[in-house]
C-alpha positions in Angstrom: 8.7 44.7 37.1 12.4 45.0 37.8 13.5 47.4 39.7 13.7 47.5 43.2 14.3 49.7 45.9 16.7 49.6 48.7 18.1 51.8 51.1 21.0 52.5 53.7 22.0 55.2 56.2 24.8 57.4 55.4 27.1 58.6 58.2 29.7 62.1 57.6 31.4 64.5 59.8 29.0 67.2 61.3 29.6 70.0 59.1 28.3 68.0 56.2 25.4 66.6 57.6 24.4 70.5 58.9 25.1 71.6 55.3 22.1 69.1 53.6 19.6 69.7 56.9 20.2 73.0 56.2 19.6 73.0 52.7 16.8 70.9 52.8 14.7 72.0 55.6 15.5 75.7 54.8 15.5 76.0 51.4 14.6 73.4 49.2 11.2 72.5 51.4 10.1 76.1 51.6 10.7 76.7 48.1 8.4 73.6 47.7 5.7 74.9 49.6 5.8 78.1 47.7 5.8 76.6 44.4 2.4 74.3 45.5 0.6 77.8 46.6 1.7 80.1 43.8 0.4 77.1 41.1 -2.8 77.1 43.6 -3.1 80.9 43.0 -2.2 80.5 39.4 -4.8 82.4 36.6 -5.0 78.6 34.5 -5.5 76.7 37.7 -8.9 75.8 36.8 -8.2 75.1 33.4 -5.3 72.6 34.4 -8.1 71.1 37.0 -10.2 70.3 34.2 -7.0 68.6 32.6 -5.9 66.8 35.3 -2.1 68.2 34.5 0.1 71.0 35.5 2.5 72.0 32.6 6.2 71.3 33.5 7.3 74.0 31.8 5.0 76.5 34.0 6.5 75.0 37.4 10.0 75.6 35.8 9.2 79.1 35.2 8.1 79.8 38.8 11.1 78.5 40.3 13.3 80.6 38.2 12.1 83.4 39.0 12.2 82.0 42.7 15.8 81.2 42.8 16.7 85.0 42.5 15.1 85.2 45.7 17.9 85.1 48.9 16.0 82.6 50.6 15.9 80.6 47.9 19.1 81.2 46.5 22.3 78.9 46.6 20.9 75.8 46.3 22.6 72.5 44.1 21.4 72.5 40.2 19.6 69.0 41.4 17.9 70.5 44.6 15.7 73.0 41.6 15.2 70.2 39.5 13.9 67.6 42.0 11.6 70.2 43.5 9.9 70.8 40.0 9.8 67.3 39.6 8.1 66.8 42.9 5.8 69.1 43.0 4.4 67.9 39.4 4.2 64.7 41.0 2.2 66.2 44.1 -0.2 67.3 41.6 -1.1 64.9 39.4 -1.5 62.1 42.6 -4.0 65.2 43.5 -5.6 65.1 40.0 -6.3 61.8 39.9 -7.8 62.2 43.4 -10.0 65.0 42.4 -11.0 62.9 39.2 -12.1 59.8 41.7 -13.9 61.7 44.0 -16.0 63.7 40.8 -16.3 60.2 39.3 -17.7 59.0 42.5 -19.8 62.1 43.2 -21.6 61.9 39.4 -22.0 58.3 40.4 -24.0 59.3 43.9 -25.8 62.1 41.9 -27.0 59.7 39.5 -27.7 56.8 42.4 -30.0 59.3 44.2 -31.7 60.9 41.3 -32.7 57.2 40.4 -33.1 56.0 44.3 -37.4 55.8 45.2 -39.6 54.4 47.5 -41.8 51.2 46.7 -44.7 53.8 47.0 -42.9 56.6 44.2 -42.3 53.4 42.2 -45.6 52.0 41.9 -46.8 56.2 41.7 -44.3 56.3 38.5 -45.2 53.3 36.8 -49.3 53.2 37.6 -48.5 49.3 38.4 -48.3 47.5 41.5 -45.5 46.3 43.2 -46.3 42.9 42.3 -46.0 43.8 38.8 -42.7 45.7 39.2 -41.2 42.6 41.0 -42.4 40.7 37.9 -40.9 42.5 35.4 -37.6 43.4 37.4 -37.5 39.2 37.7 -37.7 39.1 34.1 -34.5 41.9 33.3 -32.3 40.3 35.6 -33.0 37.0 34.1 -31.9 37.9 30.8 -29.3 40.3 32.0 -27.9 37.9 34.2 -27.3 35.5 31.3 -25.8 37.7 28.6 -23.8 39.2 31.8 -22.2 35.9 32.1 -21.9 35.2 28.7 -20.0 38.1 28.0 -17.6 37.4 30.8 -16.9 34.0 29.4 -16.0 35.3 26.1 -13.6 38.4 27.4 -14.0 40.1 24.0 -10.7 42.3 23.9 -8.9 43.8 21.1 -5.2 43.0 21.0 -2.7 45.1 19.8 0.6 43.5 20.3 1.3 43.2 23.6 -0.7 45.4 24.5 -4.7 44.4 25.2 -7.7 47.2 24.7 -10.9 45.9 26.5 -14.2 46.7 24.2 -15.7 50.3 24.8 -18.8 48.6 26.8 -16.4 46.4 28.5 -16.8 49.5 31.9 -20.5 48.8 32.0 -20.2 45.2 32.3 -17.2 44.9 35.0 -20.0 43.9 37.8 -23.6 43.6 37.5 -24.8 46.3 39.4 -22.5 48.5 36.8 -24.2 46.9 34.0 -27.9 47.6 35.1 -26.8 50.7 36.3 -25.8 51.5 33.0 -29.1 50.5 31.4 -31.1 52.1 33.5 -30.5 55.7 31.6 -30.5 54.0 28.2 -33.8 52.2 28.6 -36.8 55.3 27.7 -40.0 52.4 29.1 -41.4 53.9 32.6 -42.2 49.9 33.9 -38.8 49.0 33.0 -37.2 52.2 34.6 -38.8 51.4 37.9 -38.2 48.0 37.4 -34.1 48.2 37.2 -34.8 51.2 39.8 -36.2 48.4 42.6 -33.1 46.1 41.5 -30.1 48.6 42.1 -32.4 49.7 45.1 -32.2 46.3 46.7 -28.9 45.0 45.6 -29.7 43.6 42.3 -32.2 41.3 44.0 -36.5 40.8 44.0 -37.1 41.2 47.8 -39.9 39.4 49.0 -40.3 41.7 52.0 -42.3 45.0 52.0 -40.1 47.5 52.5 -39.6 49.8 56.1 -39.5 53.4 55.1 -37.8 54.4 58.5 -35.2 52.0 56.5 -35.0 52.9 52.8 -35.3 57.0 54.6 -31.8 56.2 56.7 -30.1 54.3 53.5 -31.4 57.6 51.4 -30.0 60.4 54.3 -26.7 57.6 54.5 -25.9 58.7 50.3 -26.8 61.8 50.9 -24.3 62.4 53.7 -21.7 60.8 51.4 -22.5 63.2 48.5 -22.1 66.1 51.0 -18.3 65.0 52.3 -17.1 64.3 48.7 -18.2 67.6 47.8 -16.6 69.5 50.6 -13.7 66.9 50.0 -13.0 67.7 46.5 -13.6 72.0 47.4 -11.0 72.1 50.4 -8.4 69.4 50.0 -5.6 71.2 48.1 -1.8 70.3 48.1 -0.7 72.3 51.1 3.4 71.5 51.5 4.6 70.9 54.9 4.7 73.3 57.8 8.6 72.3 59.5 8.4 75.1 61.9 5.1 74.5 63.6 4.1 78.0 62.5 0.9 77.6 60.8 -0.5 74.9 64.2 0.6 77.7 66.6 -1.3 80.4 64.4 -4.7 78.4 64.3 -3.8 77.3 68.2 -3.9 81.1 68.7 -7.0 81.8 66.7 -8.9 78.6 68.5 -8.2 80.2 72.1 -8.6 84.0 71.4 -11.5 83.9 68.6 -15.0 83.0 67.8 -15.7 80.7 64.6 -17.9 82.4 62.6 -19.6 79.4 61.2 -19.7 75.9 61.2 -17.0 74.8 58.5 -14.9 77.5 60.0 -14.8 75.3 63.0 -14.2 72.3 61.1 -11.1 73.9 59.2 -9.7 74.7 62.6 -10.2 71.2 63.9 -8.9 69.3 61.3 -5.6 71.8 61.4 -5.2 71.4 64.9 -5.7 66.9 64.3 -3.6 67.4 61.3 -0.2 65.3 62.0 2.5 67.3 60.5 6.0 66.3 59.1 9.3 68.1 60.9 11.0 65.9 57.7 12.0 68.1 55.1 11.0 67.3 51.6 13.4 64.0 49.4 15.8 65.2 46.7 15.8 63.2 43.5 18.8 62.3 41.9 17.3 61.1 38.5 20.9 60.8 37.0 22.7 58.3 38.2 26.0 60.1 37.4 25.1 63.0 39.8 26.3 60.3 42.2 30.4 59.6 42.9 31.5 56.3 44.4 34.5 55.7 46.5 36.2 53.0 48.7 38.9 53.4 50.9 42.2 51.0 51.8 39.3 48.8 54.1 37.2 48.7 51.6 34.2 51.1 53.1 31.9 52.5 50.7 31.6 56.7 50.6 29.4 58.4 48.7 29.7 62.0 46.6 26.9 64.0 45.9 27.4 66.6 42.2 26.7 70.2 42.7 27.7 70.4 46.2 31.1 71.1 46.0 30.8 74.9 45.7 29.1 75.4 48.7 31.8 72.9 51.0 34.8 71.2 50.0 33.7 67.4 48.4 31.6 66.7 51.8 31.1 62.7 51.2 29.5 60.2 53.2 29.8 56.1 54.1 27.3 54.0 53.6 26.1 51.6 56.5 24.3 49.1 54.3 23.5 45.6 56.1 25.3 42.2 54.1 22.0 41.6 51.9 22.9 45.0 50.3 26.6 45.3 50.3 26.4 43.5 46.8 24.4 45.8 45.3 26.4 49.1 46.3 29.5 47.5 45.9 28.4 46.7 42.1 27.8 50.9 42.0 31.5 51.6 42.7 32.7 49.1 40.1 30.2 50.5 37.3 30.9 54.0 38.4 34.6 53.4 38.2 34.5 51.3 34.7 32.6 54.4 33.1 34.9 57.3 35.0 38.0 56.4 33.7 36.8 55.8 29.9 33.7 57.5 29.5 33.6 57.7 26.0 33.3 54.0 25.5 31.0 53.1 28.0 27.2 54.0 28.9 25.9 54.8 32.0 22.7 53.5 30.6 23.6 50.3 31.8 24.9 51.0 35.2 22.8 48.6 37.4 22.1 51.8 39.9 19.1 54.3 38.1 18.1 56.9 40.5 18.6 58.0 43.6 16.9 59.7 46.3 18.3 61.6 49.6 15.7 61.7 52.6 15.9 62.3 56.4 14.4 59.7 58.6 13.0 60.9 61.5 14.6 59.4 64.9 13.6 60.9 68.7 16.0 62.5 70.8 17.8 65.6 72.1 20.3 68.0 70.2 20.5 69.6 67.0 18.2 67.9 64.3 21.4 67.1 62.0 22.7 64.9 64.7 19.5 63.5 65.9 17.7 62.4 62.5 19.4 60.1 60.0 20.0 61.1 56.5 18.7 58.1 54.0 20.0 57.3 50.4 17.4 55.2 49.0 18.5 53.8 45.1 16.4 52.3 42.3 18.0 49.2 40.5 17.7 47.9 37.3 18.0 43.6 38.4 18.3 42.4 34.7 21.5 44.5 34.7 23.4 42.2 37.2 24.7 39.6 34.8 26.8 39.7 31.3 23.6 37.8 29.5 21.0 39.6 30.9 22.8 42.8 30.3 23.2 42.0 27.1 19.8 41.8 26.4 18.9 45.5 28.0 21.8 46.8 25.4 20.2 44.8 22.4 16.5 46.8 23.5 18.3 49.8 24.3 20.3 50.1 21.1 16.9 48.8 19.3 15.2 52.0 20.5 17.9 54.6 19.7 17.9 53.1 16.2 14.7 53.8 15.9 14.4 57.3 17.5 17.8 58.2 15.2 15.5 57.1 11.9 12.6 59.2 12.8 14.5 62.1 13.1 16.4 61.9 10.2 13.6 61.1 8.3 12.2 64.6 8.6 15.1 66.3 6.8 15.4 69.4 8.6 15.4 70.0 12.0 15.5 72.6 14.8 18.3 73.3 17.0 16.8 71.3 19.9 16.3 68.6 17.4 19.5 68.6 16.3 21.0 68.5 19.6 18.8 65.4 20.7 19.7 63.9 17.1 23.4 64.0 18.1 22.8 62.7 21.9 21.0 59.5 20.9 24.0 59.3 17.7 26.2 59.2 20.9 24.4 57.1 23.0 24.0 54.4 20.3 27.6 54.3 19.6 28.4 53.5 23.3 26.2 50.9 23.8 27.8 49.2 21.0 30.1 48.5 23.5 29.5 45.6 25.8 29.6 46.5 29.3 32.7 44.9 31.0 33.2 43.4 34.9 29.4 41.8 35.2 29.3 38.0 36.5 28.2 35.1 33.3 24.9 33.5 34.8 22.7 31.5 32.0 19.4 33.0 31.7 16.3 31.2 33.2 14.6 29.2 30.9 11.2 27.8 31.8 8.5 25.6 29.7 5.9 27.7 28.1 3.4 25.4 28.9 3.8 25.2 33.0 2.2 28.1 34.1 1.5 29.1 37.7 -1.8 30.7 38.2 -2.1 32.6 41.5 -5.6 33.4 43.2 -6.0 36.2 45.8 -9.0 36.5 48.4 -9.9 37.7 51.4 -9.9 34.5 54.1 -6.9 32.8 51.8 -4.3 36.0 50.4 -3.0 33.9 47.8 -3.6 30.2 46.2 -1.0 28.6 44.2 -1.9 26.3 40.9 0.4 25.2 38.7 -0.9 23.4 35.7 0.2 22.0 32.4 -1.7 24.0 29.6 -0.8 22.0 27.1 -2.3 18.7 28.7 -4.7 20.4 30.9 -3.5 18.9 34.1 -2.4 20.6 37.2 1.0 19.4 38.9 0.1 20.8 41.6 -1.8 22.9 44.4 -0.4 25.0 47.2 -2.0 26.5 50.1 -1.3 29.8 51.8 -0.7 27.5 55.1 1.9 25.3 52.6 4.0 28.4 51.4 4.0 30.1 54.1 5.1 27.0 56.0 6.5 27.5 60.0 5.9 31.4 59.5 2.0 30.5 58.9 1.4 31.6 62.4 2.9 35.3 60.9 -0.5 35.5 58.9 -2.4 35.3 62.3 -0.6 37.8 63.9 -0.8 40.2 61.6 -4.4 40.5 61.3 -4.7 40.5 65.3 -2.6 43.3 64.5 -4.8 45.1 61.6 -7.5 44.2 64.1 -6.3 46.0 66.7 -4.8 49.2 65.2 -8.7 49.4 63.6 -9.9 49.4 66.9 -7.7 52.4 68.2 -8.8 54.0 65.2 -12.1 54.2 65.6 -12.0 55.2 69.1 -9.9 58.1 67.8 -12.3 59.1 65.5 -14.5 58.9 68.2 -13.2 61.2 70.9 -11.8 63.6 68.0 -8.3 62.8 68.8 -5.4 62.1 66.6 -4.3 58.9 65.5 -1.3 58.4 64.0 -0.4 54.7 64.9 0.4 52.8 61.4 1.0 49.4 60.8 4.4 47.7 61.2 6.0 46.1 58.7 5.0 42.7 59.5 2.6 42.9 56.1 5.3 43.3 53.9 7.4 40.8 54.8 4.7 38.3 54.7 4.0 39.5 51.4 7.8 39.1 50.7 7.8 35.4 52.2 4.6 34.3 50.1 6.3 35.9 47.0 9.4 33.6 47.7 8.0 30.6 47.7 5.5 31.1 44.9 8.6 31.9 42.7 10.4 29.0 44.2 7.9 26.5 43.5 7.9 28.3 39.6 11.6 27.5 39.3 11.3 23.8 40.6 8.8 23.1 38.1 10.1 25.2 35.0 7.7 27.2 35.3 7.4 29.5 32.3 5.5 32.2 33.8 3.2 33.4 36.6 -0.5 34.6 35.8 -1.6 37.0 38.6 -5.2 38.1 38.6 -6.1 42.0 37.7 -6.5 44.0 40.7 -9.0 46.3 39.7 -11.3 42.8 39.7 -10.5 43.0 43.5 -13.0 44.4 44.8 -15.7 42.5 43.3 -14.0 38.9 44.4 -13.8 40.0 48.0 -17.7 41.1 48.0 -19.0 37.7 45.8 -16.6 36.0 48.4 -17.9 37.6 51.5 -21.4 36.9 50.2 -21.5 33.6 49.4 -19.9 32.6 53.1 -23.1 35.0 54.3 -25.5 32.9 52.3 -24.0 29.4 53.2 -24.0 30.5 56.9 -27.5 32.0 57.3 -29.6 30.8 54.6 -33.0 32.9 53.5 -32.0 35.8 56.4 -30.8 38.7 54.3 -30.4 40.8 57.5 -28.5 38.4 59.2 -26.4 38.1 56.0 -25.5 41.2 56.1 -24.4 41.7 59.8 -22.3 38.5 59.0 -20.9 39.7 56.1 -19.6 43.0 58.3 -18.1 41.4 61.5 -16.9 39.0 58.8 -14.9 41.7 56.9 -14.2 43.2 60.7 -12.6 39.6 61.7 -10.4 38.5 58.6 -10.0 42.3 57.8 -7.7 43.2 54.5 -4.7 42.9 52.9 -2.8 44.5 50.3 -3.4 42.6 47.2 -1.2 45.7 45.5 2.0 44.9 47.8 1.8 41.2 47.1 1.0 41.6 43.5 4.2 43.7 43.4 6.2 41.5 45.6 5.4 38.8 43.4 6.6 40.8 40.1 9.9 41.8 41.9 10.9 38.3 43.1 9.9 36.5 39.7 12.2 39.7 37.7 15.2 38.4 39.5 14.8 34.9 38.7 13.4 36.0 34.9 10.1 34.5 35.1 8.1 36.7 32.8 4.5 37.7 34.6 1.1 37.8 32.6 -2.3 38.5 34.0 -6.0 37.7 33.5 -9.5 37.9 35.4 -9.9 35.9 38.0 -12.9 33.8 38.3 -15.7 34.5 40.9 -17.2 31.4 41.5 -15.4 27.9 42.4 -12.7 27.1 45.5 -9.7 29.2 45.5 -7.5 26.2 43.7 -10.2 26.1 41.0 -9.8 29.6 40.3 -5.8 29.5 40.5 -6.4 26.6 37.7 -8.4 28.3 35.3 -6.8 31.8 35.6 -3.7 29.7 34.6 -5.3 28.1 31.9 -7.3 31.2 30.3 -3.8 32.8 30.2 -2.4 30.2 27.9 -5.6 30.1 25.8 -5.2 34.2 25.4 -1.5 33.6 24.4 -2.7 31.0 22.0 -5.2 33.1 19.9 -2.7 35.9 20.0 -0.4 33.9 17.8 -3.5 33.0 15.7 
């Protein structure tokens, strides 16, 4: 991964900063919020539901027909464009929530259509429960060893460098998956009710009789879980953002003056009035990077023009107020800018170091008109390998690469339609510009590390992150680092912060309690923890030559955390499943969580910079934490081996 994020304020004269709140919180938001409910309202909504995707071309349509409309009207090219862009995005992170929760609901339905009594078991089978235990002994025996046999092996199918996991590979990601997954497949009543008293009892033969006041709560518990994913995935719609306060005051109103007329009626009005809203108006996306116009004055401050503006005020700019870790980068923007203005024929923008762009209000408390009290935020997307001459040469070489290739498709089909012929002539264009070298970058040489060092990073719950690096080639680790050793005199930054996660968890739940809002979030003091662990896991790469870093897979996450959780259970109260299990919960409670998605992408940013290329692999379940750091190391090497076999 390499590009990064980083944002500054921008400061202008008062009329310009009215102009964008204005447009923004007037405009382009409420044209947002009526694209979402006209594409709720829409004749194919179901259809698309069932797709998981709204067409782009549908949401372009609506807001044509919306920009005739006054309120609507006179907005920047961009401002339309990033709205239809949005609002895609808004619904497809909503699709793929709707497709968890009716994975997760088919998974319940099928847990409590299997999910019986010791007594309806022994009923089912006409056997005891001695025999059940028995023959469920038996199944997990032999499951249990082709289960770990088949983790061992990782049978994948590689295609380049891209690697396709076996269609079976889902059922056999944990073991409660895998006899899950048996259970429909196997047609023998005794061996139903058999893998039917495992997933019961947590893939386990209990030796106790079992409470029905006990297995009747854990029934009622799915049950109530089924019921809230389905009114989850029925209400929960993409709903834009209510600026004015209008639609609170309305159900406010209807709360004081009126009686619900049932129970979910109620609800709805509750969770309105606990809602938190957002006074911010809706980002703009600049997705060109030309859209932008940099300028310095005689001190050298940095201003900033924004395209399609200029029609509605005369070239309102802005300066940015970035802090000395980013002046770099924006000063870098005005030079590429400037090289490419004054001969854009020869030069690509392509390689400008600056991507995107976004334009965002922060909101800030205080008195006055909301221009003057909230800050306006330019946030930019950077491309790091394009800071030096070799690495930027590298990024041309791929980029011409790729038009060659697009430009030979396309002429091999012989004729073509107008569209095709004006995409034919753009990538002609674009191919014969990055032909030429990009001038003004700085000459760094390009990291080069062993092949054979690798650093193998294993995440877990007590210990975020364990560092081994090892010497495939001779099997030998160099060595081991601790999350005490890299973090180092900030260790005590770890500490805090879960006190912290602790303690907003708390105020939380007594929220949830009382039926009050909550809104208190977590500081920042995560990430930059995650930022410092990511340092010094890339440093220690570079002072070994490390030739890449092998971070485990998150989605194997979840099932490390539980194994780990459980074994610390069993190790402290032996034989007492109960007691087990209340550890395990004010275990979790105590250490608490951490985002293994931040530092994983930490991690990928820091190592881009340097150019230390990342792999990943499963990370074991058993052994200590360096043990695992070792061997995820070492299985990476062994899967780069047999790929060049």
């Amino acid at each position: 991964m390499s590009v990064i994020t980083i944002q500054s304020p921008l400061f202008g004269d008062e009329n310009s900063l009215r102009l964008f709140w204005e447009l923004m919180s007037e405009k382009n938001t409420p044209l947002i919020n009526e694209l979402l409910e006209q594409l709720d309202k829409h004749p194919h909504f179901e259809t698309w539901l069932q797709k998981c995707e709204v067409p782009k071309d549908t949401i372009e349509k609506i807001c044509d027909s919306l920009e005739k409309q006054e309120s609507f009207a006179d907005q920047p090219g961009r401002f339309y464009t990033s709205a239809v862009t949005l609002v895609k995005e808004i619904y497809k992170s909503w699709f793929a929530l709707q497709k968890r929760r009716q994975r997760q609901i088919e998974g319940k339905e099928r847990l409590l259509k299997m999910l019986k009594s010791d007594m309806e078991l022994q009923q089912e089978s006409q056997c005891s429960l001695d025999i059940i235990r028995v023959k469920a002994t038996e199944i997990l025996t032999s499951f249990v060893a082709k289960f770990t046999q088949d983790k061992n092996k990782q049978s994948k199918i590689k295609k380049g460098n891209k690697t396709k996991k076996n269609k079976n590979d889902s059922s056999n990601t944990t073991l409660f998956g895998g006899l899950f997954d048996i259970y429909d497949k196997t047609e023998d009543c005794l061996s139903r009710c058999a893998l039917a008293y495992l997933l019961k009892n947590n893939c386990q033969v209990s030796e106790v009789d079992e409470d029905p006041d006990q297995y009747a709560k854990s029934r009622r518990k799915k049950e109530i879980e089924l019921e809230r994913l389905k009114n989850q995935i029925k209400s929960r719609k993409p709903k834009g953002r209510d600026l004015t306060g209008e639609k609170w005051l309305k159900t406010l109103s209807e709360v004081v003056n009126k009686i619900p007329l049932n129970e979910d009626e109620a609800k709805s009005w509750q969770a309105t009035l606990l809602r938190g809203n957002s006074y911010m108006p809706y980002p703009v996306d600049y997705e060109t990077n030309t859209d932008l116009t940099w300028l310095t004055n005689d001190k050298g401050r940095i201003f900033v023009k924004f395209n399609g503006v200029n029609k509605l005020m005369n070239e309102p700019k802005f300066e940015v107020y970035c802090d000395s870790r980013q002046l770099h980068y924006f000063q870098r923007f005005c030079q590429d800018w400037q090289i490419w203005h004054e001969d854009k024929e020869t030069y690509s923008s392509g390689l400008f170091i600056l991507r995107s762009a976004r334009l965002l209000w922060q909101e800030r408390k205080g008195k006055g008109k909301p221009w003057a009290v909230h800050r306006l935020i330019l946030q930019c997307s950077i491309e790091t390998r394009l800071w030096t001459q070799e690495e930027t040469e590298l990024v041309r070489s791929e980029k011409i690469n790729q038009a060659e290739k697009t430009i030979s498709k396309m002429e091999q089909k012989g004729s073509l339609k107008k569209n095709q012929v004006t995409r034919l002539k753009k990538e002609l264009t674009t191919r014969r510009k990055l032909n030429n070298p990009f001038p003004g970058r700085p000459s760094k040489p390009l990291y080069q590390g062993k092949s054979n060092i690798l650093v193998g990073v294993s995440l877990g719950l007590d210990k975020p992150a364990t560092v081994a690096v090892v010497d495939a080639a001779n099997n030998k680790v160099l060595t081991y680092r601790s999350v005490k050793q890299l973090l180092g005199d900030n260790y005590n930054l770890l500490n805090r912060q879960r006190h912290q996660q602790q303690r907003l968890s708390h105020e939380r739940h007594k929220a949830q309690k009382q039926n009050a809002p909550n809104s208190s979030g977590e500081s920042e003091l995560g990430q930059y923890v995650d930022r410092l662990l990511a340092d010094a896991i890339v440093a220690i790469a570079k002072t070994y030559s490390a030739g890449s870093i092998v971070l485990p897979k998150l989605g194997d996450m979840r099932e490390i955390i539980q194994s780990e959780v459980q074994a610390k259970a069993e190790k402290k109260i032996p034989g007492y499943k109960e007691g087990q299990q209340n550890y395990a919960k004010d275990y979790r409670v105590r250490v608490h969580r951490w985002s293994y998605g931040r530092l994983i992408e930490s991690i990928q940013t820091q190592a881009a910079k340097t150019g230390i290329s990342i792999e990943s692999g499963s990370q074991p379940i058993r052994d200590s934490k360096q043990e695992q750091a070792k061997e995820l190391a070492l299985f990476a090497y062994q899967e780069r081996q047999v790929e060049v076999l």
